[in-house]
C-alpha positions as CSV (number, residue, x, y, z in Angstrom):
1,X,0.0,0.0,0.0
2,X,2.8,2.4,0.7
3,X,4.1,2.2,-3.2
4,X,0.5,3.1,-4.0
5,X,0.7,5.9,-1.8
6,X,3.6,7.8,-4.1
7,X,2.1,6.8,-7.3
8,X,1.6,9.3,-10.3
9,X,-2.4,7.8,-10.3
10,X,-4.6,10.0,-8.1
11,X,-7.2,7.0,-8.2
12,X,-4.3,4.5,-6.8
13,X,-3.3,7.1,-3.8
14,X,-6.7,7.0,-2.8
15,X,-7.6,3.6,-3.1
16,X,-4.4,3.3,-1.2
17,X,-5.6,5.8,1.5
18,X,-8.9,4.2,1.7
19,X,-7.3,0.8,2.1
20,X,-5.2,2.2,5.1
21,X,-8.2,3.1,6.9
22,X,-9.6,0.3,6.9
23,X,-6.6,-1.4,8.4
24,X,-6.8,1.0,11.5
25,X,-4.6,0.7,14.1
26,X,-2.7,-2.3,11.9
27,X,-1.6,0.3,9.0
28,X,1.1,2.6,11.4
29,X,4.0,1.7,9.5
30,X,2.5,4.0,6.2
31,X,2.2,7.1,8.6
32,X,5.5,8.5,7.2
33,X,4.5,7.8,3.8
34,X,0.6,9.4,4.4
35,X,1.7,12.8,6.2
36,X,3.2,13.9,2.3
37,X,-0.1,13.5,0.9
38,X,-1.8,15.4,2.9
39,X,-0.3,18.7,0.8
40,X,-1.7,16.7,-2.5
41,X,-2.8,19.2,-4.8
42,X,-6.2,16.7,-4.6
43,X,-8.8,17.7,-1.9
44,X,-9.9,14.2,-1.8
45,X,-6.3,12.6,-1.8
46,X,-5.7,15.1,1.2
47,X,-9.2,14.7,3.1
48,X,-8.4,10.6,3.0
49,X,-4.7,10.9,3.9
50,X,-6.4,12.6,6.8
51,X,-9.0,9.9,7.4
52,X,-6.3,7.0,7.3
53,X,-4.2,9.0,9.6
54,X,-7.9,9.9,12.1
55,X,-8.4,5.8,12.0
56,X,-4.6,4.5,12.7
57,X,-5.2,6.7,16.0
58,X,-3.2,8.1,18.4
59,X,0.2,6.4,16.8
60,X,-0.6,9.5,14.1
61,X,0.9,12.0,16.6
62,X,3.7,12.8,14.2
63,X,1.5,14.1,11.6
64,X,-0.4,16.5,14.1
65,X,1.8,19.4,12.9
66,X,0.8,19.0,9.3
67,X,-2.9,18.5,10.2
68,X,-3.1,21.5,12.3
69,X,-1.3,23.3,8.9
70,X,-4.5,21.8,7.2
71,X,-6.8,23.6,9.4
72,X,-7.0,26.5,7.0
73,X,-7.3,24.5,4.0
74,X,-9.7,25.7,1.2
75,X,-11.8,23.0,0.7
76,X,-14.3,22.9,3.4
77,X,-14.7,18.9,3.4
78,X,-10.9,19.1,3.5
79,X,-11.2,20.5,7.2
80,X,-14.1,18.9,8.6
81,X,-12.2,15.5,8.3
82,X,-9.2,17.0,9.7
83,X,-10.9,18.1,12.8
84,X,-12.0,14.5,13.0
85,X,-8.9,12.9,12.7
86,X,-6.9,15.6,15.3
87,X,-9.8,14.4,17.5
88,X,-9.6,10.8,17.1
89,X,-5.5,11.3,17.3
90,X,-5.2,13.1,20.4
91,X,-8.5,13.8,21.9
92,X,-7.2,16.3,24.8
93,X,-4.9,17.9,22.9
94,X,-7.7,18.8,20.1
95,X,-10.1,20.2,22.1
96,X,-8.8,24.2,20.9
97,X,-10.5,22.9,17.2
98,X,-14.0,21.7,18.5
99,X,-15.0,25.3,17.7
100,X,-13.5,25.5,14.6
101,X,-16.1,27.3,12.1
102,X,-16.4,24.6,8.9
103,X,-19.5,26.3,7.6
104,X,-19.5,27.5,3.7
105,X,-19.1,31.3,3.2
């Protein structure tokens, strides 16, 4: 999965992403290879690099500096997963983003 990951093919990346999630906990060893992709220039290959990262848990605490970076991204879905994922990653440490304004212009 972690090939897939740096691959040329937005639709492999995300399959890739999407494939991480589901592993959960199990899929910590691509965290190093998921934190690049989360400055994709593809709003959904960043919003599922975030997801995978939100469901591997708290063993995604080195990618908390490049999610909080993503808190002013410009596509709304973007940030409403990444408050998610800093949630499910470190839970008292995200509580400053619970009252983060996601709502459309």
């Amino acid at each position: 999965m972690t090939a897939a990951l740096k691959s040329e093919d937005n639709d492999a990346r995300i399959n890739a992403c999407v494939e991480l999630a589901k592993a959960g906990p199990n899929a910590a060893p691509a965290i190093q290879s998921l934190i690049p992709l989360l400055k994709d220039n593809d709003p959904t290959v960043r919003r599922l690099a975030a997801y995978a990262l939100g469901e591997i848990g708290p063993a995604s605490k080195p990618a908390l500096p490049a999610l909080k970076e993503m808190l002013n991204d410009s596509d709304r879905q973007v940030v409403m997963q990444v408050v998610n994922s800093l949630r499910s990653i470190d839970p008292k440490g995200s509580s400053n983003v619970q009252n983060i304004n996601v709502s459309t212009p």
